[in-house]
C-alpha positions in Angstrom: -61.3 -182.5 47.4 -61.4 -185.1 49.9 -65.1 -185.1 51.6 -65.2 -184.4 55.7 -66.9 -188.4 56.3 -63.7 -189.9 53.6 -61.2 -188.0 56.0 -62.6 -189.2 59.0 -62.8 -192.8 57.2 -58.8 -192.2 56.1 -58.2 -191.8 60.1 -60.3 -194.8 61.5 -58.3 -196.6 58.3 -54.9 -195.5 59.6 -54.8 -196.6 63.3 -54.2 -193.1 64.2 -55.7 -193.5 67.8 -52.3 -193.3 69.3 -52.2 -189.9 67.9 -54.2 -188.7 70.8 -53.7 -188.3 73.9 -54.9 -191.0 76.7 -58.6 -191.5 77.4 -59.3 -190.1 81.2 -58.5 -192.3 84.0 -61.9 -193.0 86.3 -61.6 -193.5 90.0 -62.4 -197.0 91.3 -62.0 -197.5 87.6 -65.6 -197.0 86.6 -66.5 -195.3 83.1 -69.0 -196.2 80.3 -66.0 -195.5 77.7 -68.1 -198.1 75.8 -71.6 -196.4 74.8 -73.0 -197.6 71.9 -75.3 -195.1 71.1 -72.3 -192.1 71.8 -70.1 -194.2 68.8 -66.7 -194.3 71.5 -64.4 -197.0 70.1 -62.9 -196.8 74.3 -64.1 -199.7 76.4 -65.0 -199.1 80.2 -61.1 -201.3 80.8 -59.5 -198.7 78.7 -60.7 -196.0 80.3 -60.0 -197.9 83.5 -55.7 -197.9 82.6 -55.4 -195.1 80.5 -53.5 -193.1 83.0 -54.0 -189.5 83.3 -56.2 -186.8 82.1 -55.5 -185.0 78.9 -54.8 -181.5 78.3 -52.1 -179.3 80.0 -54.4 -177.8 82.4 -57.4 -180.7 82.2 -59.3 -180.8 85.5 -59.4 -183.9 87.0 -62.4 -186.2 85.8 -64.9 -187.5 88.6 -66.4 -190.9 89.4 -70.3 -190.6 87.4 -71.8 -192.6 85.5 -72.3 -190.1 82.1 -69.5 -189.3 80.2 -69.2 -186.6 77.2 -68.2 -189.3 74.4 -65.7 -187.0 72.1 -64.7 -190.0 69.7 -61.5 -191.4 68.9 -61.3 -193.1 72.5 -61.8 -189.4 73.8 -63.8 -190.1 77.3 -64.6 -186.4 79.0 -66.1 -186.0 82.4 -69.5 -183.7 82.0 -69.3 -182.4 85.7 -65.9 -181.3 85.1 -64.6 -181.3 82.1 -65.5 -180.2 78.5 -64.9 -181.9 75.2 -62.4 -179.2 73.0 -63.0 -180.0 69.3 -61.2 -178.4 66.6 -62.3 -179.2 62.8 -59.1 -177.6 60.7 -59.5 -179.7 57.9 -56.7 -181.4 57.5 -56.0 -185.1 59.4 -56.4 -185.8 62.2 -58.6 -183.1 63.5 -57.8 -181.7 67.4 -59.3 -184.0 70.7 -58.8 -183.2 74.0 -60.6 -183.4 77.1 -60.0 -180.0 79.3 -61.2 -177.9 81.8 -64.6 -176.2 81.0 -63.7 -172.4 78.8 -59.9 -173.8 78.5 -60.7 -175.2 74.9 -59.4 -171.9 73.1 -60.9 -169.2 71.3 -61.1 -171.7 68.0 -62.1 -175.0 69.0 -65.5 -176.0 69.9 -66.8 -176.9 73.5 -68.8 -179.7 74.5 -69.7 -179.3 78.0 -72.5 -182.5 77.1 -73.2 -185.0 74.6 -76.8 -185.7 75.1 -79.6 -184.8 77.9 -78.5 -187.6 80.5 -76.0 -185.0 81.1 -78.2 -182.6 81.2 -81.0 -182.0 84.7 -84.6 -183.2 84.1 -85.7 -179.9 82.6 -82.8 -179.1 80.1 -81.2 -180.0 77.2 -78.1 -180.4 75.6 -77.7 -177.9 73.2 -75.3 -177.0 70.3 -75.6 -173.0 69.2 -73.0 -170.9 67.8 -70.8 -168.6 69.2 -68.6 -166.6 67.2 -66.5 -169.1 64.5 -67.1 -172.2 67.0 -69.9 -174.1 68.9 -70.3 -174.3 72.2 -72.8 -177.5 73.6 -74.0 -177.0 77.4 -77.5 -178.0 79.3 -80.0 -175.3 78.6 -83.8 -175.2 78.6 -85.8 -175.8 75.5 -86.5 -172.1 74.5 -82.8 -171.3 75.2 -81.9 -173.7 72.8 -83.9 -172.7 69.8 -84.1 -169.1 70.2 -80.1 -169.6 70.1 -80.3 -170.9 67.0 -79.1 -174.5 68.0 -79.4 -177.9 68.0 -80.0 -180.8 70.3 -77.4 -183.8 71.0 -78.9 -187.0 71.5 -78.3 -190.9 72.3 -81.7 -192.2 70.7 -84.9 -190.9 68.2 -86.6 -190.7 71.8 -84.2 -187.9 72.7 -85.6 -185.5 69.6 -88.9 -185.5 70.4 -88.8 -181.8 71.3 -87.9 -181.0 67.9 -91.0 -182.6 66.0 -92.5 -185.7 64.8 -90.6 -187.8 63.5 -86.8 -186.0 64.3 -84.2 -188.6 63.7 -80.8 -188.5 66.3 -78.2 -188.6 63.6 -74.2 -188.9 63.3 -72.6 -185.4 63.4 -70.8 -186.5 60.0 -73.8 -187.5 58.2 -75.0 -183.8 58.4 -71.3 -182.8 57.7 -71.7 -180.3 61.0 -68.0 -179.7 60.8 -68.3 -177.7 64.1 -69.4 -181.3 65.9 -67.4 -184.0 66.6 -68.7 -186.6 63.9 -69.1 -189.5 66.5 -71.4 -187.3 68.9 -75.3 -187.6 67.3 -78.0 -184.2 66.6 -81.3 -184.0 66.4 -82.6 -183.4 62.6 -86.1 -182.3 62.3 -88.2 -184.1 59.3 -88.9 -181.2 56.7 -92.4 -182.6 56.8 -93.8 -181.9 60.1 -97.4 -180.4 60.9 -98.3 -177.0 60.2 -98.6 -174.5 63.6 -101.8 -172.9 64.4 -101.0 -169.8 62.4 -100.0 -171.6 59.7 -96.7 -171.6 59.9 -93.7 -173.5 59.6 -90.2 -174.4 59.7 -88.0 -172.7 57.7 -85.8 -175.7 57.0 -85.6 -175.0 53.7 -86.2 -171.5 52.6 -89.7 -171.4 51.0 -91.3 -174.2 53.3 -95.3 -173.6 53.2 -98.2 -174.9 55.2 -100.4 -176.8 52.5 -103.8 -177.5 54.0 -106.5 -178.9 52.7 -109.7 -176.3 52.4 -108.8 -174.9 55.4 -109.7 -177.6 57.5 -107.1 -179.5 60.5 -105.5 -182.0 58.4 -101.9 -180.3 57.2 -98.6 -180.8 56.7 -95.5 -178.1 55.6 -94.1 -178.8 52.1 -90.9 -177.2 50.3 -90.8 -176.0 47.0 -89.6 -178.2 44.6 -88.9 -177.8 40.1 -89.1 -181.7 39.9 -89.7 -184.8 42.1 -86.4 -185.0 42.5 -86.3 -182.2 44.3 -88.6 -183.6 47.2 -86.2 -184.9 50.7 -87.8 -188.6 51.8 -90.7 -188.5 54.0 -89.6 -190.9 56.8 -91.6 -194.0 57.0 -93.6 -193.3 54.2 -93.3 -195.4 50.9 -95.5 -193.2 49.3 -94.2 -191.1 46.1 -93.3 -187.4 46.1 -94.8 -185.6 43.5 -93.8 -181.8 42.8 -96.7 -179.9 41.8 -99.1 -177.3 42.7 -101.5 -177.9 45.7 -104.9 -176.1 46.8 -104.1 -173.1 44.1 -101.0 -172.2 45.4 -98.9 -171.4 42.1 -95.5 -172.4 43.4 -94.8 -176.2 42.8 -94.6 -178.3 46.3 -93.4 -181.2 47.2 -96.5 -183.5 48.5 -96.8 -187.1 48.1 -99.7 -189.1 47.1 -101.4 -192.5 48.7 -103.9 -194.9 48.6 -104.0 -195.4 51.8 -102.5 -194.2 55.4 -100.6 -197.4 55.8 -98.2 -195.7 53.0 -97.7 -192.7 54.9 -95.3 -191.3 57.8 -96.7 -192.9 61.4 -99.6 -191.7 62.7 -100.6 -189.6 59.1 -103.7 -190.1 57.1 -104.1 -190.2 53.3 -106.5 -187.8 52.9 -108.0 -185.5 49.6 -106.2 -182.4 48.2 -106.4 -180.3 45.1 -102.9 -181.0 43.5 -102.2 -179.9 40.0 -106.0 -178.8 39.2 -107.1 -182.7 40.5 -108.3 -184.0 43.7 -106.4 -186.6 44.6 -105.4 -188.2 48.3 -101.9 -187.2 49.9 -100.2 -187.8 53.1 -101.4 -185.3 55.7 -101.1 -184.4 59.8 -104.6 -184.8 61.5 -103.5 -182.0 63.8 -104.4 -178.4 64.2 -100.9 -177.8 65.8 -97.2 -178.0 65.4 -96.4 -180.5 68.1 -98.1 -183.5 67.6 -98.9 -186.1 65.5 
């Protein structure tokens, strides 16, 4: 079976742009079609002579300077349009820009692409709803008690999620409910434990390992083998899967020399792992947000 990121290679292989329906025609020809960081392949002059809007009943776009970045050349107007995304997994998927709850009760809405779209105290977030996604500014605790996920232009944007959240491609993550050219915030697996000890449940089993109970901490999955263990970004220290401070379930920890071989801003500090002090990478914080 042909893997989500090979089809979406097959189409950007097979010219199929013409496929789709015209990119959005700007007033006074203005448009940032060409956004690196959203992944368009439009250009601000092709979105200057498409011609029309797209979508039987697609409301017309307005003159701003953020766009909602669909991919393919799709260009959507955030303050009156919405991005309509159907994944049906077959080639080439369905694109159109449209009027705000026109996309159908199957494809997924994107009202946003990333928090310029959104006002200073909201996000643009991705939660479910029913089979599809729907993306729209919300606040923070909306967000995340929704069960959703950020969009984002740059790392800076996922700094709500936690240290060291990466804004990745839609289609690296294989979010088949996402357009793969839009980006989400991933959370590292790795991130400080809260106050209460808690932590992300990532992946299922994730546990706060820290240190004689003092401040220095950091959350680690379970693991059978080294293997096991995801990459701790900007660390070149090893994983090693083992038991730590007398928990009996093997976790996934990584040991150091020093801090320069850890994730920025951690410390290579001591820790009981596998019956043996030895130094692994740890938060120096007493709290979930910081690091």
């Amino acid at each position: 079976m042909m893997t989500k990121r090979a089809r979406w290679a097959a189409v950007l292989a097979s010219g199929l742009v013409g496929c789709y329906e015209p990119v959005p025609d700007f007033p006074n020809g203005t448009s940032t079609a060409g956004s690196a960081t959203a992944g368009s392949t439009a250009s601000a002059s092709t979105a200057a002579s498409a011609g029309s809007t797209t979508g039987a009943n697609a409301c017309e776009p307005t003159n701003q300077t953020e766009t909602i970045d669909c991919g393919m050349g799709k260009v959507c107007s955030p303050n009156s349009q919405a991005c309509c995304y159907t994944f049906i997994g077959v080639m080439p998927p369905e694109l159109a820009c449209d009027c705000p709850d026109a996309c159908g009760p199957n494809a997924s809405e994107f009202r946003c692409d990333g928090p310029e779209d959104c006002p200073g105290d909201e996000l643009c977030c991705a939660m479910p709803s029913g089979d599809a996604t729907r993306a729209s500014c919300v606040t923070d605790q909306a967000c995340f008690s929704g069960m959703g996920v950020p969009l984002c232009q740059t790392n800076a944007d996922c700094q709500i999620v936690g240290p060291n959240a990466t804004c990745t491609l839609a289609s690296d993550v294989m979010a088949d409910d996402i357009p793969p050219f839009m980006r989400v915030c991933i959370p590292d697996i790795f991130t400080p434990c809260m106050n209460d000890n808690g932590c992300p449940q990532l992946i299922n089993g994730t546990t706060c390992v820290r240190p004689s109970g003092g401040t220095n901490s950091i959350c680690a999955p379970p693991c059978n083998v080294p293997d096991d263990c995801p990459p701790l970004p900007g660390a070149s220290a090893p994983p090693v899967c083992g038991t730590v401070e007398g928990n009996p379930q093997n976790r996934c920890v990584f040991t150091c020399m020093e801090s320069s071989e850890c994730a920025f801003n951690q410390i290579c500090a001591p820790a009981l792992v596998n019956g043996q002090i030895q130094t692994i990478c740890l938060w120096p914080t007493t709290d979930g947000g910081s690091g």
